[in-house]
C-alpha positions as CSV (number, residue, x, y, z in Angstrom):
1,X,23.7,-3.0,-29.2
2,X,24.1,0.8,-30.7
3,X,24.1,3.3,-28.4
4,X,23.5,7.4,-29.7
5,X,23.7,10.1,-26.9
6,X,24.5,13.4,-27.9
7,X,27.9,13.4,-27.1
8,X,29.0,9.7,-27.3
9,X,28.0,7.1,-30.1
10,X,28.9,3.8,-30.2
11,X,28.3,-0.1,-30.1
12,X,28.4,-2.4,-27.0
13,X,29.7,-5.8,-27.9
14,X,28.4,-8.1,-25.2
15,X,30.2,-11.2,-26.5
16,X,33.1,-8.9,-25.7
17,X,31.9,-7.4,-23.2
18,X,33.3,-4.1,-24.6
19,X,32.0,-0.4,-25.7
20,X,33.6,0.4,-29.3
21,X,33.1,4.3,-29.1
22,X,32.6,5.7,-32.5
23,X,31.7,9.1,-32.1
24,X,32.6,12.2,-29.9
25,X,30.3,15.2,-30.5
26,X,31.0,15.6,-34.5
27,X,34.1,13.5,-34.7
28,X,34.9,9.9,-35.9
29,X,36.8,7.9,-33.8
30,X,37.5,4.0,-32.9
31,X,38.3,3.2,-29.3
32,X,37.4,0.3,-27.5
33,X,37.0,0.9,-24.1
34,X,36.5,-2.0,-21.1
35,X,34.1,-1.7,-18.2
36,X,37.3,-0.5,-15.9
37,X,38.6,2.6,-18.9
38,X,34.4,3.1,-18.8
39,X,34.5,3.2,-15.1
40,X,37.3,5.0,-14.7
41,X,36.5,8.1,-17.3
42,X,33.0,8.3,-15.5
43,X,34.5,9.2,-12.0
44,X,37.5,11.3,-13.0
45,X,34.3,13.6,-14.7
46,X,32.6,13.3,-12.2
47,X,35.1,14.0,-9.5
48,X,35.4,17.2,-12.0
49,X,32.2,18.3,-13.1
50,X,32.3,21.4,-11.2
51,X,35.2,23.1,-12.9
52,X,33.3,25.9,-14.8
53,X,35.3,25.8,-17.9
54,X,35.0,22.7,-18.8
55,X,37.5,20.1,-19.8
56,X,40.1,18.9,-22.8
57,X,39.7,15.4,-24.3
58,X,41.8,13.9,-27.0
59,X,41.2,12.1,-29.5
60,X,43.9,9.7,-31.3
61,X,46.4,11.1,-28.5
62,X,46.8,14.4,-30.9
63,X,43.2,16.2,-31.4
64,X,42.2,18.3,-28.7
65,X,38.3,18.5,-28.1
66,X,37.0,20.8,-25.7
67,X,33.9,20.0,-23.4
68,X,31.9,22.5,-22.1
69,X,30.2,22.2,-18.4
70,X,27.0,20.8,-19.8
71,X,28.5,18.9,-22.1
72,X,30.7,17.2,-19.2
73,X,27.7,16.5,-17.4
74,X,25.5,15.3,-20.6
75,X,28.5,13.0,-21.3
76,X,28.3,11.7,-17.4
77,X,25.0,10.7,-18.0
78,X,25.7,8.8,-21.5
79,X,28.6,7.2,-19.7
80,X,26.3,5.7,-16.9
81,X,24.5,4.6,-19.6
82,X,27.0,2.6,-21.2
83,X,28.2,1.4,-17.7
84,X,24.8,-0.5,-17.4
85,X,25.3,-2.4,-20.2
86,X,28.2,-4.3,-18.6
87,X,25.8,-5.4,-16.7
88,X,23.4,-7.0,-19.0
């Protein structure tokens, strides 16, 4: 099943039970990422949503990509989103 937000793209594999994240805002990546990394990603944002300047995420362990505030909490919601698919 694809899956497009506006800051995530990817593809759950249900077989797999697995979300292979493709794309972070205008970057190509390839991570797959288990209901626990999904789980875990979605509270440490949300734990800090609040910080007003945002937060770092890298990409291949090496590219740093800035989030802005609303972009935090846009990807919060996409990540909830992909969270219910586990549970298809």
């Amino acid at each position: 099943m694809e899956f497009f937000g506006e800051i995530i793209a990817g593809y759950f594999d249900q077989p797999n039970n697995e979300f292979s994240l493709q794309k972070v805002k205008h970057l190509d990546t390839e991570s797959r990422l288990n209901e626990e990394q999904v789980g875990n990603l979605y509270e440490y944002l949300d734990q800090h949503k609040d910080q007003s300047d945002g937060q770092v995420i890298t990409l291949y362990d090496q590219l740093m990509l800035h989030l802005s505030h609303e972009e935090i909490n846009q990807l919060i919601e996409e990540l909830d989103e992909v969270r219910a698919l586990y549970r298809i």
